[in-house]
C-alpha positions in Angstrom: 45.5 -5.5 -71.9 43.1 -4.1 -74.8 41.9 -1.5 -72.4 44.6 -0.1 -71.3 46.5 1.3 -74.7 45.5 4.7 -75.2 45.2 6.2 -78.6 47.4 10.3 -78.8 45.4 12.9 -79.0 46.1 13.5 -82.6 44.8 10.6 -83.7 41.3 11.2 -84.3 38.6 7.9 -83.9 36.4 7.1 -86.5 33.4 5.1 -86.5 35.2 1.9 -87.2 37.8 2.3 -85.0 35.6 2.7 -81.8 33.6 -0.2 -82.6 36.9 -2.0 -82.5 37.8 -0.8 -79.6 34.1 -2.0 -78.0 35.2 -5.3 -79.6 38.3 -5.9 -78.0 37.5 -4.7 -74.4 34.0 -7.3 -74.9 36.9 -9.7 -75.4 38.9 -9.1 -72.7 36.1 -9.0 -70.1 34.8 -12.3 -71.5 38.2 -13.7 -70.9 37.1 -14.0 -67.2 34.2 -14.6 -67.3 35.4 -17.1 -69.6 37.4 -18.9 -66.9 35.1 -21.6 -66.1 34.6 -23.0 -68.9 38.2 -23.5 -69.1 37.3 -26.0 -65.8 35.4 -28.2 -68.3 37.3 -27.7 -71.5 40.8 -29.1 -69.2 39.6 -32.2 -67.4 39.0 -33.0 -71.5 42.3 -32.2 -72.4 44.0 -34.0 -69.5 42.0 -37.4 -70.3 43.6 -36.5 -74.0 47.4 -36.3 -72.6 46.8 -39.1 -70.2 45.6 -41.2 -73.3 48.7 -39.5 -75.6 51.3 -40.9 -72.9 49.7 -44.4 -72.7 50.1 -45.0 -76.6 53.3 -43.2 -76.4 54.0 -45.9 -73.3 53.3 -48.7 -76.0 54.8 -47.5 -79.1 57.9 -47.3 -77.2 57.4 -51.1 -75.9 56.5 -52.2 -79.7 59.2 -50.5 -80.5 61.9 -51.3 -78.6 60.8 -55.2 -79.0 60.9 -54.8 -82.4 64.8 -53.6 -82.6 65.8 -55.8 -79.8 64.0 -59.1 -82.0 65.4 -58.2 -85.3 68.4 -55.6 -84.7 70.9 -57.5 -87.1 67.9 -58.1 -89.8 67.2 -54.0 -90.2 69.2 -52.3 -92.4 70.7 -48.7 -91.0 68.0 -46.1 -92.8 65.2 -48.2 -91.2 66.4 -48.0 -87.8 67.3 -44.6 -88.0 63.8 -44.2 -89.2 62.5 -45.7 -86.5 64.7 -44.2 -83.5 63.8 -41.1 -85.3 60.0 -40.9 -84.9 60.2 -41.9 -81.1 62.2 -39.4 -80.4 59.7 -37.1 -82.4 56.7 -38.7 -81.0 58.2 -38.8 -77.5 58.7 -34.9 -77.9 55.8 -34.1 -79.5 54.0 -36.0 -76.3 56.0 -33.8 -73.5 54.8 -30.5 -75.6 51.0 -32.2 -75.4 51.7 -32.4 -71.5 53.1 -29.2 -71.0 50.5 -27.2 -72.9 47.5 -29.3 -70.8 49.6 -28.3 -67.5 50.3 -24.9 -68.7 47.2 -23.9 -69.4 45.5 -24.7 -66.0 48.2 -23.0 -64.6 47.0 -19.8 -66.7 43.6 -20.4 -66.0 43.9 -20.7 -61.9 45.8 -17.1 -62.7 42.9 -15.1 -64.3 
């Protein structure tokens, strides 16, 4: 990406500016060369999401055992509490799972 923006020819490059540009295309050739440690780095991250959807798995059965047992007993901010962070836990646990897939799919790409 890095190495293919061209500067005009009026701009002239000082010192500074072409060490940054060294910078960023050492960056963007480490990016693949960089791709196999991703390998390593993602069988981590899936054990992670695995683990994230088994407590998600039984926070939802606590959960839903706890408002079936004493539904009539909790008043309405408490249950709106609690329907409110599974939905945001149950969210937050399909965005864990879609960044882990999304990223090997990236990473078979470069």
């Amino acid at each position: 990406m890095c190495s293919r923006l061209k500067l005009p020819s009026l701009v002239q490059m000082d010192d500074s500016s072409q060490r940054m540009q060294v910078i960023l295309s050492n960056s963007v050739a480490n990016l693949s060369a960089n791709a196999n440690d991703l390998s390593s780095e993602f069988e981590f991250s899936l054990i992670g999401s695995w683990l994230n959807c088994v407590l998600l798995a039984i926070e939802l059965f606590v959960a839903s055992a706890y408002l079936s047992k004493y539904y009539s007993q909790i008043r309405r901010p408490t249950k709106w509490a609690i329907l409110g962070m599974l939905c945001n836990d149950t969210i937050q646990s399909l965005v864990v799972c879609a960044t882990v897939y999304l990223v090997r799919a990236l990473s078979m790409r470069i």
